[in-house]
C-alpha positions as semicolon CSV with decimal commas, in nm:
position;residue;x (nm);y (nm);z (nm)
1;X;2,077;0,080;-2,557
2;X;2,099;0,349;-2,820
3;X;1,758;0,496;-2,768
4;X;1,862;0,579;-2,394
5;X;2,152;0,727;-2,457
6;X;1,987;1,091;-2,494
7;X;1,783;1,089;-2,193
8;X;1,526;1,413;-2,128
9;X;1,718;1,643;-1,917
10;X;1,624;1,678;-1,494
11;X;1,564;2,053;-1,501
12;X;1,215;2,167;-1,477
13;X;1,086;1,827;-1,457
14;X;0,751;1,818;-1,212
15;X;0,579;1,497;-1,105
16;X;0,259;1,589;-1,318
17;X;0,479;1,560;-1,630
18;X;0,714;1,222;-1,502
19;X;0,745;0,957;-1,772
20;X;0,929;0,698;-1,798
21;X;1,218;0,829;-1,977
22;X;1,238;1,061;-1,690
23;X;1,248;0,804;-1,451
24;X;1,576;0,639;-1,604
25;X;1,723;0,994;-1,652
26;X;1,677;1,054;-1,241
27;X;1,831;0,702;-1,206
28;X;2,169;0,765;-1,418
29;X;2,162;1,098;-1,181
30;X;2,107;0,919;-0,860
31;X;2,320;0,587;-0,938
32;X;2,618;0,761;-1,153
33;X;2,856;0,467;-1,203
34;X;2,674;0,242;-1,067
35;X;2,368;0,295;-1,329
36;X;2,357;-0,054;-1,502
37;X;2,392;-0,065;-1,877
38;X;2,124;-0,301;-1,942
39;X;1,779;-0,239;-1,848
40;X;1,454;-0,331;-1,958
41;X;1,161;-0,140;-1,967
42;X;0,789;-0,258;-1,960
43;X;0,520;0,012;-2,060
44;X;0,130;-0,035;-2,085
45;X;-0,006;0,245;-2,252
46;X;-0,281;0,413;-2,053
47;X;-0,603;0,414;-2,160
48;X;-0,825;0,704;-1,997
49;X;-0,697;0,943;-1,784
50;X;-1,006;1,093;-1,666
51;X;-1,002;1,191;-1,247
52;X;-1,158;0,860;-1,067
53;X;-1,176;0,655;-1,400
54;X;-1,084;0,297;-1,290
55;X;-0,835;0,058;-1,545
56;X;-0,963;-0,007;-1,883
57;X;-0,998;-0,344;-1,906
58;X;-0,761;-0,339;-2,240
59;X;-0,538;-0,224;-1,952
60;X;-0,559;-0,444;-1,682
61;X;-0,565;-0,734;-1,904
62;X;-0,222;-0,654;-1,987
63;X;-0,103;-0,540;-1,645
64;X;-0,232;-0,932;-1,575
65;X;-0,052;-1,063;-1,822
66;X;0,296;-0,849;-1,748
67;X;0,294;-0,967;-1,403
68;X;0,263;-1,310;-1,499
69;X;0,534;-1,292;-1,741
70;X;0,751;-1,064;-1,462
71;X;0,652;-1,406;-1,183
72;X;0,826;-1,643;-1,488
73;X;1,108;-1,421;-1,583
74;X;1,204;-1,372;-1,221
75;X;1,157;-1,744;-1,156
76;X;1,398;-1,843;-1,361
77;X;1,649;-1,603;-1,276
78;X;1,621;-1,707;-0,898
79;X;1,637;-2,093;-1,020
80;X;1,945;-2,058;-1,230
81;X;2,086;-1,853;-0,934
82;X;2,010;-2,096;-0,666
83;X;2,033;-2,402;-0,849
């Protein structure tokens, strides 16, 4: 939509600094045209960050709970396309 329309530019972009909004920058880049003009983007916002810390479990409740939702919502898009 409208928030994605002013993507953060490519240059000087490292790996230690790649966010989403980078990610669907480097996509319009790679894809061009064929970029599609709807997506949908699921964040979980990180908890700690500390080297060797394992998930929060704030966090991988909801990474639980995503993937669940992502195993329903891709369900029914396979069933409507099969069926």
């Amino acid at each position: 939509g409208a928030a994605l329309e002013h993507l953060p530019p490519l240059e000087g972009m490292n790996l230690h600094a790649f966010r989403w909004d980078h990610a669907l920058a480097f996509g319009r880049w790679l894809l061009k045209d064929e970029y599609p003009r709807n997506i949908t983007v699921y964040l979980i916002e990180g908890a700690c960050f500390d080297l060797g810390a394992p998930l929060s479990d704030a966090v991988a409740a909801q990474m639980e709970t995503l993937a669940r939702h992502l195993v329903r919502e891709l369900s029914d898009s396979y069933d409507n396309i099969a069926g």
